[in-house]
Structure formats: C-alpha cells, structure tokens
TORVEX-807522 format. One line per 4 residues: number of its first residue (from 1); for each residue x, z, y of N, C-alpha, C. Coordinates in nm, 4 decimals, decimal comma, always signed. Atoms other than C-alpha are relative to their C-alpha. Layout:
N
NUM) X:Z:Y:X:Z:Y:X:Z:Y ~ ... $
END
This chain:
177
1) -0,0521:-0,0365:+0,1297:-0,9347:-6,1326:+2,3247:+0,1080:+0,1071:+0,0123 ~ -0,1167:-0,0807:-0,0323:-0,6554:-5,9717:+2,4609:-0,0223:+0,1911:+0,0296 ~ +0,0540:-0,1031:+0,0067:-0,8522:-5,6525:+2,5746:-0,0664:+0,0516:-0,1335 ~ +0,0525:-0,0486:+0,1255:-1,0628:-5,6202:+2,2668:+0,1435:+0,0548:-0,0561 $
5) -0,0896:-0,0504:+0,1187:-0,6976:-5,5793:+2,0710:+0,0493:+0,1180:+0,0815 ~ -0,0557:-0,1300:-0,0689:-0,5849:-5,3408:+2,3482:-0,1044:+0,1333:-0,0294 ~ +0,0941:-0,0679:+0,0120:-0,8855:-5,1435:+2,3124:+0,0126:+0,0842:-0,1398 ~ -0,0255:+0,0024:+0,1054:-0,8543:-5,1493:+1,9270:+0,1178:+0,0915:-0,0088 $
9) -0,1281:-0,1046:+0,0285:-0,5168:-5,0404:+1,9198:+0,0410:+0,1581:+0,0763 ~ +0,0146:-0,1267:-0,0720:-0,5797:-4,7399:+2,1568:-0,1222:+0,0708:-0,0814 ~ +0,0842:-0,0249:+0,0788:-0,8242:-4,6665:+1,9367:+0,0333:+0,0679:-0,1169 ~ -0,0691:-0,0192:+0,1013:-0,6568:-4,6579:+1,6465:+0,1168:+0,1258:+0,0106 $
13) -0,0669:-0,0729:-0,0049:-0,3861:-4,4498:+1,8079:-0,0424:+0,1350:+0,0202 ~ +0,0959:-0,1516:-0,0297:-0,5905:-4,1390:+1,9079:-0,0486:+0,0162:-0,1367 ~ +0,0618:-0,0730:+0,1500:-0,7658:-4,1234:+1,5496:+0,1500:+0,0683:-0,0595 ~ -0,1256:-0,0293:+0,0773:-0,3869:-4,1273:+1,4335:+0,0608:+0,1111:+0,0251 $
17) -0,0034:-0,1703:-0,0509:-0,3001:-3,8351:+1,6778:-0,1280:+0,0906:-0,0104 ~ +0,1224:-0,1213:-0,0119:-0,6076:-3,6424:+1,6383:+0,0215:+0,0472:-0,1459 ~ -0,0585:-0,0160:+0,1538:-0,5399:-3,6559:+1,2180:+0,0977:+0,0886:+0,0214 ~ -0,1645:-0,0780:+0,0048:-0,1546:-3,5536:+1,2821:-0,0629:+0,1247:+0,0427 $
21) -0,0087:-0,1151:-0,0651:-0,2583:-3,2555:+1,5264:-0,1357:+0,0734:-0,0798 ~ +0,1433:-0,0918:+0,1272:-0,5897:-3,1507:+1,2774:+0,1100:+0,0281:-0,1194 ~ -0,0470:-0,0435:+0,1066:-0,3449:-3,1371:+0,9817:+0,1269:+0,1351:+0,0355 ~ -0,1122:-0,1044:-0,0302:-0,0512:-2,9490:+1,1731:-0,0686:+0,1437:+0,0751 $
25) +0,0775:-0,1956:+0,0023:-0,3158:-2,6688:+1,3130:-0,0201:+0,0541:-0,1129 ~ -0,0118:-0,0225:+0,1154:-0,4633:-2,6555:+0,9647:+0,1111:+0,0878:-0,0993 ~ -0,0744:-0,0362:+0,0452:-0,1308:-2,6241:+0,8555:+0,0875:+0,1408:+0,0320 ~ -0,0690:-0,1268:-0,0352:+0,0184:-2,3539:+1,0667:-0,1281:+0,1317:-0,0339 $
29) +0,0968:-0,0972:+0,0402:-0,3428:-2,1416:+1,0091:+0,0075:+0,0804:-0,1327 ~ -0,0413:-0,0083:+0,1066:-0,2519:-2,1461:+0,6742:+0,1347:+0,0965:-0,0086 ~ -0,1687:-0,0845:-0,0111:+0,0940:-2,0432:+0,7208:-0,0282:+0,1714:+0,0368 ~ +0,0370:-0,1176:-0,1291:+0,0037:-1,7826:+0,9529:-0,1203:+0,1272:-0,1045 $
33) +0,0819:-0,0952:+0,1081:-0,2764:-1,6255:+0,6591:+0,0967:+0,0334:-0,0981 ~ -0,0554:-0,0582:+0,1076:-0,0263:-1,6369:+0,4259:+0,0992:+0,1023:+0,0286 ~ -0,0386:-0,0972:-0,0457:+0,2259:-1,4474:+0,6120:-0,0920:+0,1582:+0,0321 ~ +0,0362:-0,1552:+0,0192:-0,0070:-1,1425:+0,6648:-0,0556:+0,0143:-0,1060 $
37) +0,0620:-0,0842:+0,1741:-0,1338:-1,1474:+0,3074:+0,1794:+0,0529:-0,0612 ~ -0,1169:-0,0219:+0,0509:+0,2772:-1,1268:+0,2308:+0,0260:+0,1361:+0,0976 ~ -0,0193:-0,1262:-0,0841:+0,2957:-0,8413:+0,5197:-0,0747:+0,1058:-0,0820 ~ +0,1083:-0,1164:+0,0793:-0,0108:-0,6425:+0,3784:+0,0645:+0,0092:-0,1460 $
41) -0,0231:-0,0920:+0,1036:+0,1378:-0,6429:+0,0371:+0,1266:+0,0280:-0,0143 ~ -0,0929:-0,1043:-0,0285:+0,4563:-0,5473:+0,1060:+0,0044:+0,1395:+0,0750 ~ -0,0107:-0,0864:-0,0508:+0,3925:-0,2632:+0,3081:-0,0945:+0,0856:-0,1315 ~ +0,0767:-0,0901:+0,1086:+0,1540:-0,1708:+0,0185:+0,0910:+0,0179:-0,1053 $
45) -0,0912:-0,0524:+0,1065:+0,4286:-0,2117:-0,2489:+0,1261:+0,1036:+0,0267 ~ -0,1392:-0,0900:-0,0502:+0,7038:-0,0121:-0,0151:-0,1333:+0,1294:+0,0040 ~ +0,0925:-0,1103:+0,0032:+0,4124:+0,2537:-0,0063:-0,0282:+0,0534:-0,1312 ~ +0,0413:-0,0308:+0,1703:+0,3499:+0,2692:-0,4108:+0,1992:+0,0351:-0,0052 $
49) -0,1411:-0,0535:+0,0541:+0,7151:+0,2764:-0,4277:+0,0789:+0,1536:-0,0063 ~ -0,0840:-0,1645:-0,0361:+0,7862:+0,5757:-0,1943:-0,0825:+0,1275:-0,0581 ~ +0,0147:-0,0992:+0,1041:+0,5085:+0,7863:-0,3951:+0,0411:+0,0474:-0,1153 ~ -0,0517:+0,0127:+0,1250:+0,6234:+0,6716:-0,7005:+0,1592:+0,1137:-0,0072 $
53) -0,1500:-0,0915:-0,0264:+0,9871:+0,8187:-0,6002:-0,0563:+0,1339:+0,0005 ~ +0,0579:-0,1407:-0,0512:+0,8162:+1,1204:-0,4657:-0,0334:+0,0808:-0,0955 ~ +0,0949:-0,0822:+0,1552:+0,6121:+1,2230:-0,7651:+0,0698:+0,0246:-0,1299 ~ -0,1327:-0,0338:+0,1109:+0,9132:+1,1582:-1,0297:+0,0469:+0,1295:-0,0338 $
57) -0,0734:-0,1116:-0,0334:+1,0714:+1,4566:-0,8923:-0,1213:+0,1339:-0,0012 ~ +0,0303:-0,1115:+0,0383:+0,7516:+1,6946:-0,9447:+0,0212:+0,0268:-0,1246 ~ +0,0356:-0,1065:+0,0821:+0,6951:+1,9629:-1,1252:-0,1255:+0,0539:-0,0391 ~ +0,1011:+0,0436:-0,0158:+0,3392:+1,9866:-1,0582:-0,0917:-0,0584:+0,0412 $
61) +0,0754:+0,1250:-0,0548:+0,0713:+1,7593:-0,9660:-0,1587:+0,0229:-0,0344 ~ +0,1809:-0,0140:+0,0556:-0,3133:+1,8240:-0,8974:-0,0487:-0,0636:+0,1131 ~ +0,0770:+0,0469:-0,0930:-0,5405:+1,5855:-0,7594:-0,0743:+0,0146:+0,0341 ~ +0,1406:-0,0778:-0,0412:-0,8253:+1,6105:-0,5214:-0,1425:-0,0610:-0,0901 $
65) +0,0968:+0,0344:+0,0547:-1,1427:+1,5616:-0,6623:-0,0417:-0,1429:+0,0737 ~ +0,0721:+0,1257:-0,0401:-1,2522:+1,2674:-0,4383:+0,1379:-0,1372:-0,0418 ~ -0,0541:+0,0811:+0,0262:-0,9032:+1,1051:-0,5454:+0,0780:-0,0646:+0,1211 ~ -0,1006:+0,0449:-0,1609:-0,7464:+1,0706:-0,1448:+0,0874:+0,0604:+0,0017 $
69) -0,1304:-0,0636:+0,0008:-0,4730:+1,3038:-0,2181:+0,0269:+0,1010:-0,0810 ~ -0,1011:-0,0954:+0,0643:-0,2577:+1,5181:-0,3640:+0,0869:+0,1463:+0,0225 ~ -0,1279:-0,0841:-0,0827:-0,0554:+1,8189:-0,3551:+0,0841:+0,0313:-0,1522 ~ -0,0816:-0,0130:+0,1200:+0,2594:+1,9121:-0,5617:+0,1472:+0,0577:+0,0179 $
73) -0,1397:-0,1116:-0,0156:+0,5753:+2,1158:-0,6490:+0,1245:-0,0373:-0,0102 ~ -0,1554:+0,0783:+0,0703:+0,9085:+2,0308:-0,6596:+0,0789:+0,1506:-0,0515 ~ -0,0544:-0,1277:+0,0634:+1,1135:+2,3036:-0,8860:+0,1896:+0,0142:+0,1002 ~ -0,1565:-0,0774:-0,1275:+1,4344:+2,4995:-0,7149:+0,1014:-0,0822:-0,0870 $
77) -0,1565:+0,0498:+0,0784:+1,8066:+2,3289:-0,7615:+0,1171:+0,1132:+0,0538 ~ -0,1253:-0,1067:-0,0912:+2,1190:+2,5264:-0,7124:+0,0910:-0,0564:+0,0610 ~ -0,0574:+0,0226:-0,0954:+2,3866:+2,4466:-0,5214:+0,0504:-0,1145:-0,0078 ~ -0,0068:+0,1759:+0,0615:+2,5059:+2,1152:-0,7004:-0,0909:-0,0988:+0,0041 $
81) +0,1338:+0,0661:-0,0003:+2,1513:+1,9779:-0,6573:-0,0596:-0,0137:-0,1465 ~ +0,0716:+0,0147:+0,1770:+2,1115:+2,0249:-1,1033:-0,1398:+0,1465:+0,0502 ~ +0,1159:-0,0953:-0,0472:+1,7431:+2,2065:-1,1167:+0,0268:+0,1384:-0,0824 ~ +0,0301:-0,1426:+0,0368:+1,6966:+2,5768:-1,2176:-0,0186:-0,0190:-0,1094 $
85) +0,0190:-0,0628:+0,1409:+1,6683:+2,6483:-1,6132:-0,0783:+0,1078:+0,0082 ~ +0,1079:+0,0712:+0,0528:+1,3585:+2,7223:-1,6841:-0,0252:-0,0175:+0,1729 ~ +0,0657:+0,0344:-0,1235:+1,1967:+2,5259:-1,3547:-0,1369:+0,1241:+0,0541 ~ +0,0874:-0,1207:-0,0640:+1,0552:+2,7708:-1,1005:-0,0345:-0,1267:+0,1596 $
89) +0,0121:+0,0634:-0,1217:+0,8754:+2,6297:-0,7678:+0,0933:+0,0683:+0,1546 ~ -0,0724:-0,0818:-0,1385:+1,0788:+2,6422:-0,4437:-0,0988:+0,0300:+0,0983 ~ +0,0963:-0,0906:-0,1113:+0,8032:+2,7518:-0,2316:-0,0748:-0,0547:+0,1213 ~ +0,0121:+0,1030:-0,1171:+0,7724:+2,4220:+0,0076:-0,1506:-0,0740:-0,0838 $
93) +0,1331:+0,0249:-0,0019:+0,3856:+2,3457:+0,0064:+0,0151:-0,1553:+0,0411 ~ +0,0386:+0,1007:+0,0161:+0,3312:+1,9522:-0,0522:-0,0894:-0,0824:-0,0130 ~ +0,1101:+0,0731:+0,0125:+0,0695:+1,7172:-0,0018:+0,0043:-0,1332:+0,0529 ~ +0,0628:+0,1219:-0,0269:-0,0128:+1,3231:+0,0280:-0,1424:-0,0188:-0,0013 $
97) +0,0816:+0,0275:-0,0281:-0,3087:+1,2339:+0,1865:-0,0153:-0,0774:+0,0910 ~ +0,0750:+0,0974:-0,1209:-0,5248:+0,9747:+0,3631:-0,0198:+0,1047:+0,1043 ~ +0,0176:-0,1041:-0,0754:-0,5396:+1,0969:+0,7037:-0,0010:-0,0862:+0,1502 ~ -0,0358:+0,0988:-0,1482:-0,6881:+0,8622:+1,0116:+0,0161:-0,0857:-0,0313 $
101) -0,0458:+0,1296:+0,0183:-0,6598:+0,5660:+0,8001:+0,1511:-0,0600:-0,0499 ~ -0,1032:+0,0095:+0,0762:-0,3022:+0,6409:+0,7087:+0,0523:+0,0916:-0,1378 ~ +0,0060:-0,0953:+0,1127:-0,1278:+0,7872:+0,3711:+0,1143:+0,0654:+0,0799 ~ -0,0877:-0,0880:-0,0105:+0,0443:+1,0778:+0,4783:+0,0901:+0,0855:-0,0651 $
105) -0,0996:-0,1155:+0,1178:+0,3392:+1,3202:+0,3097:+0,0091:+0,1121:+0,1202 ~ -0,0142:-0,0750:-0,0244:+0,3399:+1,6224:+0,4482:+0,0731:+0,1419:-0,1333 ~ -0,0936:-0,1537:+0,1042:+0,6167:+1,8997:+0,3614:-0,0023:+0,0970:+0,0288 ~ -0,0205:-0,1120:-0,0963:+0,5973:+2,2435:+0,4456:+0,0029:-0,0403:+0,1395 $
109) +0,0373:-0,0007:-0,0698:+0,5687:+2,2036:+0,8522:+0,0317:-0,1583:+0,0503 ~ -0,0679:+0,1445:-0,0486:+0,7383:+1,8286:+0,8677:-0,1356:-0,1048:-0,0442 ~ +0,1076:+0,1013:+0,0169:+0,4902:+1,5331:+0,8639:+0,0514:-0,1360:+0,0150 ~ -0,0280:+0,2010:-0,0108:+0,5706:+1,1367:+0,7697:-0,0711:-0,0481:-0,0485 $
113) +0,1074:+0,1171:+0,0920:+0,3635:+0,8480:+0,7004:+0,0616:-0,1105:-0,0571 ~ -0,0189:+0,0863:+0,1190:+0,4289:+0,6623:+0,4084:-0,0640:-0,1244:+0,0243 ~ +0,0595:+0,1301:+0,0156:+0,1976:+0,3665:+0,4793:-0,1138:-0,0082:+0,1027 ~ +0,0944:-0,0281:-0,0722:-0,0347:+0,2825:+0,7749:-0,1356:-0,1362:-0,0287 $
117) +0,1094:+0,0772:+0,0340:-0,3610:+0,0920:+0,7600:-0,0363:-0,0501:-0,1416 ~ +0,1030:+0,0343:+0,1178:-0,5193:+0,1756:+0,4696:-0,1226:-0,0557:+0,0005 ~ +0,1621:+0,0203:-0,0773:-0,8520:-0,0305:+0,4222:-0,0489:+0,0934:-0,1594 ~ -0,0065:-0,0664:+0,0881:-1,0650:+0,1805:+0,2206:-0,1003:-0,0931:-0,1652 $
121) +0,0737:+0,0970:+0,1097:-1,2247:-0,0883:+0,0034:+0,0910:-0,1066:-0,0590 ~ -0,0885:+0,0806:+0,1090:-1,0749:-0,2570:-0,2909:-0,0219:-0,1225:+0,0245 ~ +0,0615:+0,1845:-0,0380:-1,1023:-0,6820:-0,2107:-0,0263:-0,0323:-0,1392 ~ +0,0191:+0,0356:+0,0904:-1,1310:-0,7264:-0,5637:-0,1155:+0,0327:-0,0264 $
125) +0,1402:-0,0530:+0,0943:-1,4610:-0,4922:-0,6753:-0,0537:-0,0215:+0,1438 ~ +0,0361:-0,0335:-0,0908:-1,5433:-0,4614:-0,3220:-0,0831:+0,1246:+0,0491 ~ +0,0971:-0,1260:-0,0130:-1,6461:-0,1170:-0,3440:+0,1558:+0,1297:+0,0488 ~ -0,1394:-0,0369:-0,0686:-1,4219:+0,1888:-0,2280:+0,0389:+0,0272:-0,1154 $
129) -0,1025:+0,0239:+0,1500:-1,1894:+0,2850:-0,4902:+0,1020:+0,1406:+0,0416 ~ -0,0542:-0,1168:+0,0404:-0,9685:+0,5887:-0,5621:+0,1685:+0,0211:+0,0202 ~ -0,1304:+0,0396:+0,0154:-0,5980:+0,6122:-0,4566:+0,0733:+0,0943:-0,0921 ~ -0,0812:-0,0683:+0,0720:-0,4724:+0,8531:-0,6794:-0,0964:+0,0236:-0,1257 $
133) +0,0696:-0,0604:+0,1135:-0,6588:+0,8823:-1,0448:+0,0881:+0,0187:-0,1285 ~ -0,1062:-0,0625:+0,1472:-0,5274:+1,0601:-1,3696:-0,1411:-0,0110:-0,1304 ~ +0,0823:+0,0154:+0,1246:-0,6677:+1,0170:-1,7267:-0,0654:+0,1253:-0,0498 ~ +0,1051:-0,0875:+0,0600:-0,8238:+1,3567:-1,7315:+0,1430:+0,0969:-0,1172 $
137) -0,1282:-0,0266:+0,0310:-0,6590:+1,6274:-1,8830:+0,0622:+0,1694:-0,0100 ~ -0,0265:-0,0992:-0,0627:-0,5153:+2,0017:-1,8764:+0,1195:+0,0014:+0,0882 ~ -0,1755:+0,0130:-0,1034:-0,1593:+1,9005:-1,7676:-0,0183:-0,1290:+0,0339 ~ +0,0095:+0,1549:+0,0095:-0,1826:+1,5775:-1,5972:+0,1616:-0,0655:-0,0178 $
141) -0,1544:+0,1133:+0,0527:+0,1279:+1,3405:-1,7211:+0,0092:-0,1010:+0,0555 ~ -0,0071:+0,1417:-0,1247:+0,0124:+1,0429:-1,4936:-0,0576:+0,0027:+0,0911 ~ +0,0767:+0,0283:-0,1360:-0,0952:+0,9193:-1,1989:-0,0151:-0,1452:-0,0044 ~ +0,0118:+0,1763:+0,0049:-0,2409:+0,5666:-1,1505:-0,0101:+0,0261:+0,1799 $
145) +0,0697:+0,0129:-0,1364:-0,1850:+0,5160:-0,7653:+0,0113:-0,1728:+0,0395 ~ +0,0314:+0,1375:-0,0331:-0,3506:+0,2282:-0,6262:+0,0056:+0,0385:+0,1587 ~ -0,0045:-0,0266:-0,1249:-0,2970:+0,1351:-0,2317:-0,0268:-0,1632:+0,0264 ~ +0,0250:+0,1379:-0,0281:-0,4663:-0,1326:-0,0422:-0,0109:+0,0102:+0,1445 $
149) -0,0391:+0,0484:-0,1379:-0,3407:-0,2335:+0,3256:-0,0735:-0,1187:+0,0313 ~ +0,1071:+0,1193:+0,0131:-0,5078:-0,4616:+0,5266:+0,0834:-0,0455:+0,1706 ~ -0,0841:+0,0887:-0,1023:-0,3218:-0,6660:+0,8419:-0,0755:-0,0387:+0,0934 ~ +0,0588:-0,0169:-0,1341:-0,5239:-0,7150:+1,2025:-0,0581:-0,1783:+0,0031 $
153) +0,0525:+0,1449:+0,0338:-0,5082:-1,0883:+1,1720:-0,0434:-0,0596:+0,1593 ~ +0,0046:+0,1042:-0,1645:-0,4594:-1,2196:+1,5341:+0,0038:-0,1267:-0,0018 ~ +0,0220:+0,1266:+0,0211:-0,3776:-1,5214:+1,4532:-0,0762:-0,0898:-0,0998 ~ +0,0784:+0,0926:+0,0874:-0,5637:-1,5727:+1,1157:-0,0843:+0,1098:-0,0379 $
157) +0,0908:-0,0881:+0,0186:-0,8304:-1,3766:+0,9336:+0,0380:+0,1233:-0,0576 ~ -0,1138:-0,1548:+0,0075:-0,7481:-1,0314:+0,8307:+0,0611:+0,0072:-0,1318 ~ -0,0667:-0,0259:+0,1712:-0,5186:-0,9856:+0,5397:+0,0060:+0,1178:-0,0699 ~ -0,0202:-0,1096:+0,0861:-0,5122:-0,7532:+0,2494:+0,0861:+0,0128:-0,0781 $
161) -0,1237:+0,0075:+0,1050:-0,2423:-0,6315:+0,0235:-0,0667:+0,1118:-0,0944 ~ +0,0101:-0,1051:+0,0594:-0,3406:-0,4383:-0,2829:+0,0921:-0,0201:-0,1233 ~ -0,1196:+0,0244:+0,1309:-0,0467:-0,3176:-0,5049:-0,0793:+0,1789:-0,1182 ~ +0,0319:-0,1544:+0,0752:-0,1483:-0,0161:-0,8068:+0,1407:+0,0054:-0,1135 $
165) -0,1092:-0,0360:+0,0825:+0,1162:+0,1676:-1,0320:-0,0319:+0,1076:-0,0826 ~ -0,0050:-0,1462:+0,0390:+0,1191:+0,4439:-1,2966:+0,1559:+0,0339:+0,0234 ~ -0,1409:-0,0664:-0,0288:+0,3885:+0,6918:-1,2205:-0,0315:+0,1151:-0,1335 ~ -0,0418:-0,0952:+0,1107:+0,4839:+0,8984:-1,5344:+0,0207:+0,1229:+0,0664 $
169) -0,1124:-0,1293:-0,1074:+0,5515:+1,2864:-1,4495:+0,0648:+0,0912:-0,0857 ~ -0,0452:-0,1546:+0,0945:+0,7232:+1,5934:-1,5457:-0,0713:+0,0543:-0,0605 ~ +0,0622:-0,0883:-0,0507:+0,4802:+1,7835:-1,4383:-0,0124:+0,1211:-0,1384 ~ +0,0157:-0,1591:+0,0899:+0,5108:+2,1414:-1,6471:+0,0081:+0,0948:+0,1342 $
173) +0,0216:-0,0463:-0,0981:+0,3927:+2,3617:-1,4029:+0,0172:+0,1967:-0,0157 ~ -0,0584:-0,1221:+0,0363:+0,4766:+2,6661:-1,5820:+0,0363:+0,0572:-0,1381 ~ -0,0626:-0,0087:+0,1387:+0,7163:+2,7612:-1,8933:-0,0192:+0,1618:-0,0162 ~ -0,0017:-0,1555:+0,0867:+0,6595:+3,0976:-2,0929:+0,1085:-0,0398:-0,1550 $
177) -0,0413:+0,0041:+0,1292:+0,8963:+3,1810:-2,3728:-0,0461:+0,1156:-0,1324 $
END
C-alpha cells in the first residue's frame, strides 16, 4: 500500500510541475511577442513622427508615382531663422525614400535613416500598400503617410508595427503678385 501511495504522489507531482513549467513558457512566449509588436510600433510611430516634423516645414511637396517617396523644398530664412517674404527655395535638393528596405532622408549630399525595416506589406489588407499618398490635386495640401515595421522575432514570431498619419502642409511652391 505504501508504494502504490508513493507512486501516486510522484505522480501527481510531475503533472503539477509539468502544468507550472507549460504555463510559465506559454507565458514568457507571450511576453516576448508582445514586446516586439510594442518595438515594431514604436519605431514605426518615431518614424511617422520624424516625417511628420520634416514635411511641416515644406514649401513644396511632390510625390512619386509608385508612392515610396518623396522630394521637397524647404524656403530660405534669414539670419534670425524667420523665413524670407515671399518664400523662395534655398536650393538644398530633398528626398525621403525607401531604399534597401529602409526609409531614408536624404539632404543635399548628407544621408540619414529615419526608420529601418520596412516590411512592404500592410498586415491588415495584406497586400503592399503605399507610404506616402495625397488626395489628388494641383497643389497637394496633404500627405497620408503610412509606415509598417516589422521585428526579426528570435524569440517569438515576427512582429509588425503599423502606425499612418496625415500631415497638413504649406506647401505653396510658388507666389506671383
């Protein structure tokens, strides 16, 4: 009798640890997905942000036809940093673009990336999708940019972040009186 209960209760104890250590992998897997879905969309909302900043400050703004980038003007300031009366372009050639999987800013000969591992498919429609579109237009006045990052996923499956924004603009690209 005495073995049977030993048996039993060793029994019992292994289901009890095998439960505990199935719920606490479970649990950290979990953890561990949700952290790179919170990585992927922060790096996607610090990426909508720094266009957003970026584009405020044109003057003009024309997108490419396929919708991967941009180029645009920023107007001359004088020595106080207030802009020129009537806005004239300072002459520094501008463009954001996908480039290798990342969004790039390029200024006249300087080059930074704004955001790396773009994926190029939306998780929502699952089709690819457009990072920069405007409502059509002779002067465009907005920009809808959408950006969707996507996280490697070593420890869990790969994460995505997709953040979109309209950015309002100046954009008058040239005044006659």
């Amino acid at each position: 009798m005495t073995m049977v209960e030993v048996l039993t209760a060793a029994t019992l104890t292994v289901a009890v640890l095998f439960a505990a250590v199935s719920a606490l992998l479970f649990g950290t897997s979990s953890w561990l997905r949700g952290m790179g879905r919170i990585s992927a969309e922060s790096e996607a909302k610090r990426a909508v942000a720094a266009v957003s900043k970026i584009l405020r400050e044109a003057m003009a703004v024309v997108v490419d036809a396929n919708g991967m980038g941009l180029t645009f003007r920023y107007p001359v300031r004088d020595s106080n940093g207030r802009y020129v009366l009537p806005p004239v372009w300072d002459g520094v050639q501008r463009r954001i673009a996908v480039e290798s999987g990342n969004l790039v800013l390029r200024e006249g000969t300087a080059v930074r990336v704004l955001c790396r591992d773009i994926d190029p498919v939306d998780p929502r429609t699952g089709t690819s999708y457009r990072i920069f579109t405007t409502p059509g237009g002779a002067i465009i006045r907005e920009v809808t940019v959408q950006i969707v990052t996507r996280r490697d996923g070593r420890f869990a499956n790969e994460a995505k972040g997709r953040v979109r924004e309209t950015v309002f603009l100046r954009n008058v690209p040239q005044l006659t009186r």
